[in-house]
C-alpha positions in Angstrom: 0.0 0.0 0.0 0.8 3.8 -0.4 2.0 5.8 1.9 -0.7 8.5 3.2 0.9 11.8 2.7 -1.9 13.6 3.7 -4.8 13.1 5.6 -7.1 14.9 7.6 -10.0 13.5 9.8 -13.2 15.1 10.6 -12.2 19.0 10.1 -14.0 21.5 10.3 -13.0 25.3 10.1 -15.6 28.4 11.0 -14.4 31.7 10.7 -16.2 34.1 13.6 -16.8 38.0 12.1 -18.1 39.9 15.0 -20.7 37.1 16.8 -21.4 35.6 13.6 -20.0 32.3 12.4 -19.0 31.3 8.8 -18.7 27.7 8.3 -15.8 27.1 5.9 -15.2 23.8 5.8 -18.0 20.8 7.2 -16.6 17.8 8.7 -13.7 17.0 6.3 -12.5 13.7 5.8 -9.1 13.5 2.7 -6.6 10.6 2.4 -3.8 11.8 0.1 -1.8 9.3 -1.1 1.9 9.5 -2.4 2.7 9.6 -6.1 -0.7 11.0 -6.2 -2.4 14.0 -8.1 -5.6 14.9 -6.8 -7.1 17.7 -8.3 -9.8 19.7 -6.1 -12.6 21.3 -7.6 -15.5 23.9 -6.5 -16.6 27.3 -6.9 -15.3 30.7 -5.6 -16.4 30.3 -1.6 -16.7 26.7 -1.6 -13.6 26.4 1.0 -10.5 25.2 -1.6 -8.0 27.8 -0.1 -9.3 26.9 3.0 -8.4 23.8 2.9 -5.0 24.1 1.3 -3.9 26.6 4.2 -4.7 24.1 7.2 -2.5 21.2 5.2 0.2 24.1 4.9 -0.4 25.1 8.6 -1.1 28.4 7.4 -4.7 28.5 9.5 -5.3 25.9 12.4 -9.0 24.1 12.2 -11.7 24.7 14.5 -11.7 21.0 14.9 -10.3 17.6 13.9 -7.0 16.4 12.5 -4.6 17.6 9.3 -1.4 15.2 9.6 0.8 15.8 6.5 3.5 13.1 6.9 2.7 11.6 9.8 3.1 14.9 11.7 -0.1 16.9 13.4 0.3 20.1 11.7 -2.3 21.8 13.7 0.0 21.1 16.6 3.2 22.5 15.9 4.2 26.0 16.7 4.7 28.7 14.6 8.7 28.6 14.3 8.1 24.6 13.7 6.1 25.2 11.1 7.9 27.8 8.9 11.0 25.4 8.8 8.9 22.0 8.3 6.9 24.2 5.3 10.4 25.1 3.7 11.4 21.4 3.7 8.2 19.8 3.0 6.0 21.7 1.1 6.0 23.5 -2.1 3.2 25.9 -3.2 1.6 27.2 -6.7 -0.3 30.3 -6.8 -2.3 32.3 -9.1 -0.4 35.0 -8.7 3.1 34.1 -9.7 4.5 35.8 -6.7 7.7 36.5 -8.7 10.1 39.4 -7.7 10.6 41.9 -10.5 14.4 42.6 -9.8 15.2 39.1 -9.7 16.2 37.0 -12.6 14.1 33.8 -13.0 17.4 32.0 -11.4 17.4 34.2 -8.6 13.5 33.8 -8.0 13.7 29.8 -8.2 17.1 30.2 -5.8 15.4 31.9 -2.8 14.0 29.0 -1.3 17.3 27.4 -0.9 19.0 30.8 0.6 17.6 29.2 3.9 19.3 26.4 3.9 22.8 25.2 4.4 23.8 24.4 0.8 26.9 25.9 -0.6 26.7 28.5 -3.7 27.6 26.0 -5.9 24.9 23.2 -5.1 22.5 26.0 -5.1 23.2 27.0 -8.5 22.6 22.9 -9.2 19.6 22.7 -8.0 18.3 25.7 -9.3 19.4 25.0 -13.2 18.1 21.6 -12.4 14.6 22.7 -11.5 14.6 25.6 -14.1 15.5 22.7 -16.9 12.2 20.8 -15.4 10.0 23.3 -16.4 11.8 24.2 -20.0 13.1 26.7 -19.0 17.0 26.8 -18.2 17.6 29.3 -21.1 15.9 31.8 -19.6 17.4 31.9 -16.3 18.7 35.2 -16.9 15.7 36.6 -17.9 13.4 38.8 -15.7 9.9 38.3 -14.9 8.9 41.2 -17.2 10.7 39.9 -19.9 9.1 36.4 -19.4 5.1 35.7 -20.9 2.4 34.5 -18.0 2.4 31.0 -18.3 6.3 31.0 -18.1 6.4 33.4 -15.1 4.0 30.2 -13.9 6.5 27.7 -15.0 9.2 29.8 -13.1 7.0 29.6 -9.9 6.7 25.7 -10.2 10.2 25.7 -10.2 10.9 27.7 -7.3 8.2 25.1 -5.6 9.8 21.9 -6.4 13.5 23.1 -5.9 13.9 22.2 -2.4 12.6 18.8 -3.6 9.6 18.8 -0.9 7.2 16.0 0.0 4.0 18.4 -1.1 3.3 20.6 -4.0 0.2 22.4 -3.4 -1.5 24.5 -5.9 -4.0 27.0 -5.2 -5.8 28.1 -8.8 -2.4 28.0 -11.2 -4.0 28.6 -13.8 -6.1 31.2 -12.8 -4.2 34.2 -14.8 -3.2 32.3 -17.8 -4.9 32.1 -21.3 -6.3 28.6 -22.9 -3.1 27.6 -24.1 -0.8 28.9 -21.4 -3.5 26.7 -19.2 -2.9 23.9 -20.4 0.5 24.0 -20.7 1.0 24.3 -17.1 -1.5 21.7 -16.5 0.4 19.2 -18.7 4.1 19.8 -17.1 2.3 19.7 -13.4 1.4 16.0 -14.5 4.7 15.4 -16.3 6.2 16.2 -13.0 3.8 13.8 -11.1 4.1 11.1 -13.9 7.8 11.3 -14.1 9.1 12.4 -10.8 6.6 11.1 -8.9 5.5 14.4 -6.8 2.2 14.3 -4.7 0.1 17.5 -6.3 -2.6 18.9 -4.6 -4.3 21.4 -6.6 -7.7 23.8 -6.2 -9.2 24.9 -8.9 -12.5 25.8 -10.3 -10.9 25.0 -13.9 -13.1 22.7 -15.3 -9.9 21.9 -17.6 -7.7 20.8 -14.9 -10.0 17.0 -14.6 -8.2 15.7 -17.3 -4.9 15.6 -16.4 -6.0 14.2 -12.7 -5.1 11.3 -11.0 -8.0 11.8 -8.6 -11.0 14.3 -8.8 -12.5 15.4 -6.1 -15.3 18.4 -5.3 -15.7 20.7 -2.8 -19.2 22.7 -2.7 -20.4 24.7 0.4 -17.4 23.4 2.7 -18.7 20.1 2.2 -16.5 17.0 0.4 -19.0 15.3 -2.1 -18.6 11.5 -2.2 -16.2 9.8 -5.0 -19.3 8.7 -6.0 -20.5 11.8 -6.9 -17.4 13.0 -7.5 -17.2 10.5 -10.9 -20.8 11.8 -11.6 -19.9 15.4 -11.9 -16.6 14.6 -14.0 -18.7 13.4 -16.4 
């Protein structure tokens, strides 16, 4: 059997504004396991980000269980959890999240600034990741100088250059046109396909199904059944 990267048990997260309450997430049970791309869908408010920030220990649950690796991430404290995220877990965002004075190189390299690898196997593991998105010629090039889906591609690298357990994706391809879609869609499942790396991603791209290894669906906080789930995917 697989290992269970991630897995949460019964969570449930309410946001409190003033003395009302704002169910976000209902009684969420996930098995994630490794090797695996599961790819979360549901509309704008239906709790994806939500979810994605308690695995990344970015926002603690109001109850149950998120273990990611064996490790209850809800438990940790905050200095724990900024070094397990740097080792551990890589994120996508929408917004590529790029600095504009720093080269594509020098975005992708940042990540490893905090750890204890000389310049040289730095500058490795940075040409390595930038070749693993197609784009090691450019590594001299500056955001501005790059289009949106390879500022994206840029962004996956700096993700997966600390080699973490996790990549999580929260709506990649949210700023990117049809094609530049679907590009990044195919080299996030190349990299699950060929490297193996458990993918998490949210998204209410209807395109993103197709290049799943699981589908799940998210609406109103609630976790539809993979029943349903296979319904909906059509």
């Amino acid at each position: 059997m697989s290992e269970v990267i991630v897995q949460l048990q019964g969570v449930t997260k309410i946001f409190r504004r003033d003395h009302v309450e704002i169910p976000a997430l209902r009684d969420i049970t996930l098995e994630v396991e490794a090797g695996t791309f599961l790819v979360l869908m549901g509309p704008s408010g239906s709790g994806k980000t939500t979810l994605l920030n308690l695995i990344a220990g970015f926002d603690r649950p109001t109850s149950g269980i998120v273990r990611v690796g064996g490790l209850d991430v809800h438990r940790m404290s905050e200095d724990e959890l900024s070094a397990w995220r740097n080792r551990h877990i890589g994120f996508v965002f929408q917004t590529f999240n790029l600095i504009p004075v720093l080269t594509a190189f020098e975005n992708v390299e940042l990540p490893l600034l905090l750890t204890r690898l000389s310049r040289r196997e730095r500058r490795e593991h940075v040409l390595t990741a930038l070749r693993l998105v197609g784009l090691a010629e450019r590594a001299d090039h500056y955001p501005r100088q790059l289009s949106g889906g390879e500022e994206q591609r840029v962004a996956i690298a700096r993700a997966i250059v600390t080699d973490p357990t996790l990549l999580l994706a929260d709506e990649p391809t949210g700023n990117l046109d049809a094609h530049s879609a679907e590009s990044v869609l195919a080299l996030l499942r190349e990299l699950n396909e060929q490297l193996q790396k458990t993918i998490l991603l949210v998204t209410h791209d209807v395109r993103a199904a197709r290049y799943a290894r699981v589908f799940r669906r998210l609406d109103k906080g609630i976790l539809l059944s993979p029943d349903a789930d296979q319904e909906a995917r059509g």
